[in-house]
N, CA, C and O atoms as a MOPAC input file, in Angstrom:
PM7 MOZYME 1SCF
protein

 N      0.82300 1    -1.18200 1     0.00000 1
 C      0.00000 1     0.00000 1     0.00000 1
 C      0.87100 1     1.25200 1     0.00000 1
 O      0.43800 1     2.25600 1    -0.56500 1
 N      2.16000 1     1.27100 1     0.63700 1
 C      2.75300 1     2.31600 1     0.41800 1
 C      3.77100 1     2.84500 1    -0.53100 1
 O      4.33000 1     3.93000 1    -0.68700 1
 N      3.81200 1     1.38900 1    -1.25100 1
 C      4.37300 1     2.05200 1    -2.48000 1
 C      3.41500 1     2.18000 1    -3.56100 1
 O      3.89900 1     2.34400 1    -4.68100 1
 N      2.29000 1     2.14200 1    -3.46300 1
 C      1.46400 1     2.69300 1    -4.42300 1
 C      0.89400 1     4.40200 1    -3.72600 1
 O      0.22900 1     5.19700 1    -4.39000 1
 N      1.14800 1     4.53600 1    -2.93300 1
 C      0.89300 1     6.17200 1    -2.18600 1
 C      1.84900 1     6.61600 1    -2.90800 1
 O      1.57800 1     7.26200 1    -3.92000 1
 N      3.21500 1     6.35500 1    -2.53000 1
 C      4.77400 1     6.92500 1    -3.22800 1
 C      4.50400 1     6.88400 1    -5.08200 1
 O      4.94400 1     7.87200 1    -5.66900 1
 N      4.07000 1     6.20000 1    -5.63200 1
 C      4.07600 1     5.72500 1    -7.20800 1
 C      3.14500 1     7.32500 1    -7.58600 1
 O      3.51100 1     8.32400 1    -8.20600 1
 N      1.99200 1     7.03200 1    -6.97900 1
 C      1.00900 1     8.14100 1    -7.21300 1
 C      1.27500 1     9.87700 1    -6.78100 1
 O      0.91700 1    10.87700 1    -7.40300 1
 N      1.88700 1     9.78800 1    -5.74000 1
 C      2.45300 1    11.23000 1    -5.59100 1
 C      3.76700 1    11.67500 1    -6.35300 1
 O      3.83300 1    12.83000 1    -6.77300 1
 N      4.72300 1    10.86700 1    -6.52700 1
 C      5.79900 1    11.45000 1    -7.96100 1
 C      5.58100 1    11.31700 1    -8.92600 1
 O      4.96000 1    10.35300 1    -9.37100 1
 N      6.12200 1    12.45200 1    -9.70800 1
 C      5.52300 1    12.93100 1   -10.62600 1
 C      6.77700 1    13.62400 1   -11.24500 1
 O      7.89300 1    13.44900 1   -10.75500 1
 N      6.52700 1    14.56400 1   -12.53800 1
 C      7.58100 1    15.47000 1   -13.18600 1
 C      7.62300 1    16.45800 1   -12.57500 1
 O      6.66700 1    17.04200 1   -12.06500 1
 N      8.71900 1    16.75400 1   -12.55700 1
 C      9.01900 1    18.24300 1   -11.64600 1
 C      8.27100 1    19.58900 1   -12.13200 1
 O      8.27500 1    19.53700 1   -13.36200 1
 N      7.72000 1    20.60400 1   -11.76400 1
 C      7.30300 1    21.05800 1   -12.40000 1
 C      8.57100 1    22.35600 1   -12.78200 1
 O      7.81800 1    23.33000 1   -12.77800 1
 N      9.45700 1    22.72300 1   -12.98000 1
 C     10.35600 1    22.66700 1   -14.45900 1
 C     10.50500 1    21.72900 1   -15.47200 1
 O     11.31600 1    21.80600 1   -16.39400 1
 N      9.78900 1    20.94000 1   -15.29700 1
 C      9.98100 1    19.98100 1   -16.38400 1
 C      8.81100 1    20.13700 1   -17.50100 1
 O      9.01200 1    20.06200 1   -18.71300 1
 N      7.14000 1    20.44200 1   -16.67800 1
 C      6.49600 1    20.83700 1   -17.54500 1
 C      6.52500 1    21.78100 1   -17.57200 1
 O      6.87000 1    22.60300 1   -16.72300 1
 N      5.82800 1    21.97800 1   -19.49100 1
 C      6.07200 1    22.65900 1   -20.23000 1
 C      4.52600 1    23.12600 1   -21.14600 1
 O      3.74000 1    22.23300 1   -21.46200 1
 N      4.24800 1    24.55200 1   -21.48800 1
 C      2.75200 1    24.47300 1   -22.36700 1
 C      3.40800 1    24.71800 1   -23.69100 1
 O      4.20700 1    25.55800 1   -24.10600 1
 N      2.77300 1    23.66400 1   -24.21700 1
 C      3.69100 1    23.27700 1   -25.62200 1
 C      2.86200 1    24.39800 1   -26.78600 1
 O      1.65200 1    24.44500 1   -27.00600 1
 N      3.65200 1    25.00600 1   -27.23800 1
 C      3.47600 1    26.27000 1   -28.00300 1
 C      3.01500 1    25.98500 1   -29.54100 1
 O      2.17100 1    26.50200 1   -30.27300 1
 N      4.08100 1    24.78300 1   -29.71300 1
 C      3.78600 1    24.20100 1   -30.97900 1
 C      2.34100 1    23.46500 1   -31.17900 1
 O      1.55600 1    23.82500 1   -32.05600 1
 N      2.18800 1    22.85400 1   -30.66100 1
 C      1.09800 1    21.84900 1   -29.73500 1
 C     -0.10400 1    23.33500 1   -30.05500 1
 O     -0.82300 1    23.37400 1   -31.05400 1
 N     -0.08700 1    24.12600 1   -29.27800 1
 C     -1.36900 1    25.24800 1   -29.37900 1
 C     -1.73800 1    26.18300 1   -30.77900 1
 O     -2.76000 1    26.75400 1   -31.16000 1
 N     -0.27300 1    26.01800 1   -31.36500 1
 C     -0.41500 1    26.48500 1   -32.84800 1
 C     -1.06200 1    25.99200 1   -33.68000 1
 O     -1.69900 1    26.65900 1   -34.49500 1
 N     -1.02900 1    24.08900 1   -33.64300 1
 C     -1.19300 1    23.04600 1   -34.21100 1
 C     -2.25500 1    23.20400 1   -34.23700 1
 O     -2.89500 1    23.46300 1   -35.25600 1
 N     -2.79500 1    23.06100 1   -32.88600 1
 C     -4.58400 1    23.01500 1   -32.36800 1
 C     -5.00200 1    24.54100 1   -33.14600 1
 O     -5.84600 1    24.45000 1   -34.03800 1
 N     -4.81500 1    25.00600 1   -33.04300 1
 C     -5.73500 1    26.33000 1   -33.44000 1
 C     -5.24300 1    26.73400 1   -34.92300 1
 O     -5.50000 1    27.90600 1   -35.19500 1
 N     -4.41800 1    25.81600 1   -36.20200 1
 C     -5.07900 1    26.12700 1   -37.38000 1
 C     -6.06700 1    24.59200 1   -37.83400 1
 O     -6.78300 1    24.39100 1   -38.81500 1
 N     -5.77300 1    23.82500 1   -36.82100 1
 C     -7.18000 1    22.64200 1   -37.01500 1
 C     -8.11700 1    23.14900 1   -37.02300 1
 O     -8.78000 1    22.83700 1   -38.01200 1
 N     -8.84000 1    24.21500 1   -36.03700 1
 C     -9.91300 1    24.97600 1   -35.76200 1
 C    -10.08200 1    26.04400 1   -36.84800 1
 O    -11.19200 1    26.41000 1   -37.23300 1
 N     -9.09800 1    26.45300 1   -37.25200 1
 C     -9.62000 1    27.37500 1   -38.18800 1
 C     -9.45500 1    26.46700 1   -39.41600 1
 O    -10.40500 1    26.82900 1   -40.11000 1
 N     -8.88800 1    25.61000 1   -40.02100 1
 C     -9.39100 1    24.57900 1   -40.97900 1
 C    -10.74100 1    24.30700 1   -40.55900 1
 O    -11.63600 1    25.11400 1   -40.81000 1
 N    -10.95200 1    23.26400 1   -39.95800 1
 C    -12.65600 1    22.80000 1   -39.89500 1
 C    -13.79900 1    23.91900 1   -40.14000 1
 O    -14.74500 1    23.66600 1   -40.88700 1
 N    -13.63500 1    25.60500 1   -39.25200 1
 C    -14.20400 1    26.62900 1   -39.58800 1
 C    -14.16500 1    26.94500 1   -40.87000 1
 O    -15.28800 1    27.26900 1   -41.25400 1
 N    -13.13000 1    27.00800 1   -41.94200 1
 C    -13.50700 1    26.69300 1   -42.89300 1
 C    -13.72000 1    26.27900 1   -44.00100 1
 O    -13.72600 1    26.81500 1   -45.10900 1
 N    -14.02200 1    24.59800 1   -43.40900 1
 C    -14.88500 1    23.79600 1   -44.10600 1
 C    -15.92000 1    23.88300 1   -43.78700 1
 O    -16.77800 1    23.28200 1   -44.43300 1
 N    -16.19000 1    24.47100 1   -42.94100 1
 C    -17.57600 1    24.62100 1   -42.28400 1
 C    -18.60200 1    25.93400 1   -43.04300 1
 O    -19.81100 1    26.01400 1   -43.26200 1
 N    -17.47100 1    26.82900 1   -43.28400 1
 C    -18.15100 1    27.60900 1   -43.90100 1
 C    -18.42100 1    27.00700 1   -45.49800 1
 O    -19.47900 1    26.84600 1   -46.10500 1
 N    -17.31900 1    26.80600 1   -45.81100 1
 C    -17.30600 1    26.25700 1   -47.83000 1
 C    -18.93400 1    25.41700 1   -47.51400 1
 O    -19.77700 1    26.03100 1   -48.16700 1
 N    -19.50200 1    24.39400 1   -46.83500 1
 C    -20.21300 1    23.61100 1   -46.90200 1
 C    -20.93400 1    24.29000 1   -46.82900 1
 O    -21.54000 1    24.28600 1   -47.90100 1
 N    -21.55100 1    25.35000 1   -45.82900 1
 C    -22.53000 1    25.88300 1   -46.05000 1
 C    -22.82600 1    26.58400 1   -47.16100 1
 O    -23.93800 1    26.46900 1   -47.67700 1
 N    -21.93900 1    27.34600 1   -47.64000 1
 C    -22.17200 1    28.09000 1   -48.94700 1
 C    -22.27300 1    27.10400 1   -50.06300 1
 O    -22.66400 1    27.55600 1   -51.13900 1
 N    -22.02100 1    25.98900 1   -49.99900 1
 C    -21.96500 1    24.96600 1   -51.25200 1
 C    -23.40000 1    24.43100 1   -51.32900 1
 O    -23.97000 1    24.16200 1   -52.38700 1
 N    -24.14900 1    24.24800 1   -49.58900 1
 C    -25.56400 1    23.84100 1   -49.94300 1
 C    -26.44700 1    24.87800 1   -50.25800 1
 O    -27.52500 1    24.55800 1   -50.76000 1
 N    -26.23900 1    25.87900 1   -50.09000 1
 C    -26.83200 1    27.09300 1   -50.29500 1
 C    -27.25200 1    27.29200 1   -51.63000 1
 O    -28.42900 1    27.47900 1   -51.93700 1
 N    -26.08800 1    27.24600 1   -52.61700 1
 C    -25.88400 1    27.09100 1   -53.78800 1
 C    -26.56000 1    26.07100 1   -54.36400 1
 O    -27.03500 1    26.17000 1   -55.49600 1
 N    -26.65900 1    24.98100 1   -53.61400 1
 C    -27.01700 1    23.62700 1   -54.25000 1
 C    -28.96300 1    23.81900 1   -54.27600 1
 O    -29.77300 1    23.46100 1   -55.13100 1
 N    -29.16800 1    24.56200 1   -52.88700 1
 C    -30.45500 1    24.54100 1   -52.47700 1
 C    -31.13000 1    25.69000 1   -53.82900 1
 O    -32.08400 1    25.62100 1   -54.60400 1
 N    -30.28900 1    26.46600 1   -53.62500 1
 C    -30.78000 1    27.91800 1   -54.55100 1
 C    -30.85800 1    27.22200 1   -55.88000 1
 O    -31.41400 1    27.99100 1   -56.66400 1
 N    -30.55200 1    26.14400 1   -56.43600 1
 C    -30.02900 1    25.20000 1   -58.04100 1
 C    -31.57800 1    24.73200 1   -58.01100 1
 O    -32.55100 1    24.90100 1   -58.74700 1
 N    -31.35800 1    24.15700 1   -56.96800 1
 C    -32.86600 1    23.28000 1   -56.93700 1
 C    -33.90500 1    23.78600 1   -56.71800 1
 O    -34.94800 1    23.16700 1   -56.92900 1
 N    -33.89700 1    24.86400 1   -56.30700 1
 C    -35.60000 1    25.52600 1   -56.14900 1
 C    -35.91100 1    26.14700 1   -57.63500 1
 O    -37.04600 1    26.32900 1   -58.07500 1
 N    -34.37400 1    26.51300 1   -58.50000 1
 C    -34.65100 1    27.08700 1   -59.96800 1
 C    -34.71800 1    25.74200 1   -60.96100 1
 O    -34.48400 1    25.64900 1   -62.16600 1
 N    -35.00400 1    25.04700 1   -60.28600 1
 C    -34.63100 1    23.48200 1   -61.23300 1
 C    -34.01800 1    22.93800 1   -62.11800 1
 O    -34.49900 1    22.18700 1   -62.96500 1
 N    -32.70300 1    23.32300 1   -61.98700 1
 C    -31.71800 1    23.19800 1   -62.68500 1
 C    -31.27600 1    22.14900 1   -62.86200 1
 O    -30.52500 1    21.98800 1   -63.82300 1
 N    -31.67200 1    20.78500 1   -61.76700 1
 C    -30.96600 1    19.43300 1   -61.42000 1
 C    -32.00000 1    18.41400 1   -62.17700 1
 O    -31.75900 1    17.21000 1   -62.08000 1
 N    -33.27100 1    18.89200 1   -63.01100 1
 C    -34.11300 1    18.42600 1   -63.54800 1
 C    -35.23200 1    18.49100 1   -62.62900 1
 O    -36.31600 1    18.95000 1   -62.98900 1
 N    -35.05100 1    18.11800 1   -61.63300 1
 C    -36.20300 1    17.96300 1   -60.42900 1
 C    -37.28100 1    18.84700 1   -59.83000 1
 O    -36.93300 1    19.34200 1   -58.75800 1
 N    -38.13500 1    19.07700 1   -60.11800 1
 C    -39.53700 1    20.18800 1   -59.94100 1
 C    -39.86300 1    20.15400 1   -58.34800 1
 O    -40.14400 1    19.07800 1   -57.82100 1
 N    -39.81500 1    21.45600 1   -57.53300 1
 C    -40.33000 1    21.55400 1   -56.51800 1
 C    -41.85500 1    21.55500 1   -56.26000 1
 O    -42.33700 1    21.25300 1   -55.16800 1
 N    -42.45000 1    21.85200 1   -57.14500 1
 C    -43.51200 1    22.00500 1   -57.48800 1
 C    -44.41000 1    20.59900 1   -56.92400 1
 O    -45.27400 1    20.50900 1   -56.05100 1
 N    -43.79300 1    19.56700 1   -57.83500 1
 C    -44.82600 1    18.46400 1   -57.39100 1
 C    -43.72100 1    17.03200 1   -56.88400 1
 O    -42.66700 1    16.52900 1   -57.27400 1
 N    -44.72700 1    16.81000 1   -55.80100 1
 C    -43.08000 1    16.08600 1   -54.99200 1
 C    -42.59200 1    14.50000 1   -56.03800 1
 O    -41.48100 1    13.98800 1   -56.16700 1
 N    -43.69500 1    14.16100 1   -56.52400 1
 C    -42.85700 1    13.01300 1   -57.34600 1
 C    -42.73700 1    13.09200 1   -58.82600 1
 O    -42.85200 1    12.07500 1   -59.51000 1
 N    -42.54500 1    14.08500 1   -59.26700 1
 C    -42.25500 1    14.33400 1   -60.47500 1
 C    -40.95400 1    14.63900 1   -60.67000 1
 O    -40.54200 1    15.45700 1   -59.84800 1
 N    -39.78500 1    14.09900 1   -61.84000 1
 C    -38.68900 1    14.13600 1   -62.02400 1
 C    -38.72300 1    15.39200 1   -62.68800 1
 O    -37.61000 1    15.80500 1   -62.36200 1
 N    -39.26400 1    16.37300 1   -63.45500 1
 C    -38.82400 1    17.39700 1   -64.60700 1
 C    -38.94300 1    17.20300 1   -65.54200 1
 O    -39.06400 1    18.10800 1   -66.36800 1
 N    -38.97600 1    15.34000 1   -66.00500 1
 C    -38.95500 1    15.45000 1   -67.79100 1
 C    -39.74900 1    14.30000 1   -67.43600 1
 O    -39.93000 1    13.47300 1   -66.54100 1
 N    -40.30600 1    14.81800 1   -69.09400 1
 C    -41.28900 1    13.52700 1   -69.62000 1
 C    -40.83700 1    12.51300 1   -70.23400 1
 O    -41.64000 1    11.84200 1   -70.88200 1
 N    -39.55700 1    12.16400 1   -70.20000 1
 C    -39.15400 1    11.20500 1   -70.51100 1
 C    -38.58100 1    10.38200 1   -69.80300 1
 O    -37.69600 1     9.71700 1   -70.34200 1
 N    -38.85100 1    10.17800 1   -68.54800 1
 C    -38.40100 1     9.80000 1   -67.14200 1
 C    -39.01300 1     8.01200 1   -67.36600 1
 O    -38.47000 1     7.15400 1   -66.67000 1
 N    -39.87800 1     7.68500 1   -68.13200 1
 C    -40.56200 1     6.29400 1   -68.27300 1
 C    -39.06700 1     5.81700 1   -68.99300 1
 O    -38.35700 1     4.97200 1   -68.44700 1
 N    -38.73900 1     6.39300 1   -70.13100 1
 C    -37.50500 1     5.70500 1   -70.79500 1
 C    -36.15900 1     5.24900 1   -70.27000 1
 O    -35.34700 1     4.56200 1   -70.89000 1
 N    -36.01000 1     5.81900 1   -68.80700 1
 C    -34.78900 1     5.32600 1   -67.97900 1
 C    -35.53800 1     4.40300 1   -67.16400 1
 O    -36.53000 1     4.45900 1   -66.43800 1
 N    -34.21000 1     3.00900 1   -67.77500 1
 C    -33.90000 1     2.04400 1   -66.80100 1
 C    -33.89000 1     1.73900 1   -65.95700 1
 O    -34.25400 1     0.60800 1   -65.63400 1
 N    -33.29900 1     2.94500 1   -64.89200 1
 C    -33.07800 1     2.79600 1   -63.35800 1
 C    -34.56900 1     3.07000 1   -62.48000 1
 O    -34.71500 1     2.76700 1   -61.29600 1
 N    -35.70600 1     3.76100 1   -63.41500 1
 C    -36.80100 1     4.03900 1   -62.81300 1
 C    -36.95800 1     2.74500 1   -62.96500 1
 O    -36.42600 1     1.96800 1   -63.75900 1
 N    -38.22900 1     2.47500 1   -61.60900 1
 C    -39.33900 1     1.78900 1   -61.34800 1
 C    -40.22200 1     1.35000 1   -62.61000 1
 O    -40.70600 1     2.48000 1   -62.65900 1
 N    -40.63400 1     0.92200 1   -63.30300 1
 C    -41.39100 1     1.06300 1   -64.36200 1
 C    -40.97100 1     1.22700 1   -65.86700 1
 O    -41.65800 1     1.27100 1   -66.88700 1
 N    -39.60600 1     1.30200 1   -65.66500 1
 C    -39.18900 1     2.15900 1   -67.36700 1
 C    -39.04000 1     1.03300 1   -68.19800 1
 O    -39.14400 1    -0.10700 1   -67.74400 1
 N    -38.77800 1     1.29400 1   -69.50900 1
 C    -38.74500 1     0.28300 1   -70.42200 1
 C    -36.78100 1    -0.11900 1   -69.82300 1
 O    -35.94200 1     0.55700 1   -69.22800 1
 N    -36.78500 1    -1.10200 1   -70.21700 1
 C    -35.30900 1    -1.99200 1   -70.19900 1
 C    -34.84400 1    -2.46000 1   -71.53400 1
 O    -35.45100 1    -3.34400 1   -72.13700 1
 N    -33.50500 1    -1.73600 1   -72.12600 1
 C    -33.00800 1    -2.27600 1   -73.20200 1
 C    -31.94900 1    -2.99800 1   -73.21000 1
 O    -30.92700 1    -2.64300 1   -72.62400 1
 N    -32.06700 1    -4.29800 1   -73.98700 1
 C    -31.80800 1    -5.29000 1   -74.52500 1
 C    -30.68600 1    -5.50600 1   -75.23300 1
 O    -30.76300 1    -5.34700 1   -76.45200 1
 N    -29.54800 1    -5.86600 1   -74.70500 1
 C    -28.32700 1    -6.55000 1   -76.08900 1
 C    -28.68900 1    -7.23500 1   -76.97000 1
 O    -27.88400 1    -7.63700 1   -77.81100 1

């Protein structure tokens, strides 16, 4: 028991620690990286949102399951479309 009292009370001297400068530089252009990506993203959905309400992506706000074109039966990947053949 008393050498776990002794284990737990030594420690580094305190000249030894140190507030690592580099270390706080490091940390704080991480923060201003992520800030901005944080910003680019927002302005990118913004953009994306402002695309889509002018319907630029084909897709009509207007009516929720309508693609934009009338030719939406002729693709494959829809539900329903014709499938062409080798």
């Amino acid at each position: 028991m008393l050498t776990v009292l002794t284990a737990t009370q030594e420690g580094p001297a305190p000249e030894d620690v140190k507030a690592g400068w580099v270390a706080l530089i490091i940390f704080l252009l991480l923060v201003g990286a992520v800030a901005l990506l944080g910003f680019s993203l927002f302005k990118h959905l913004r953009i994306s949102r402002e695309s889509r309400d002018l319907g630029l992506y084909g897709d009509s706000t207007d009516s929720p399951g309508s693609t934009g074109s009338p030719d939406s039966t002729d693709d494959p990947a829809t539900p329903g479309g014709s499938t062409q053949s080798s």
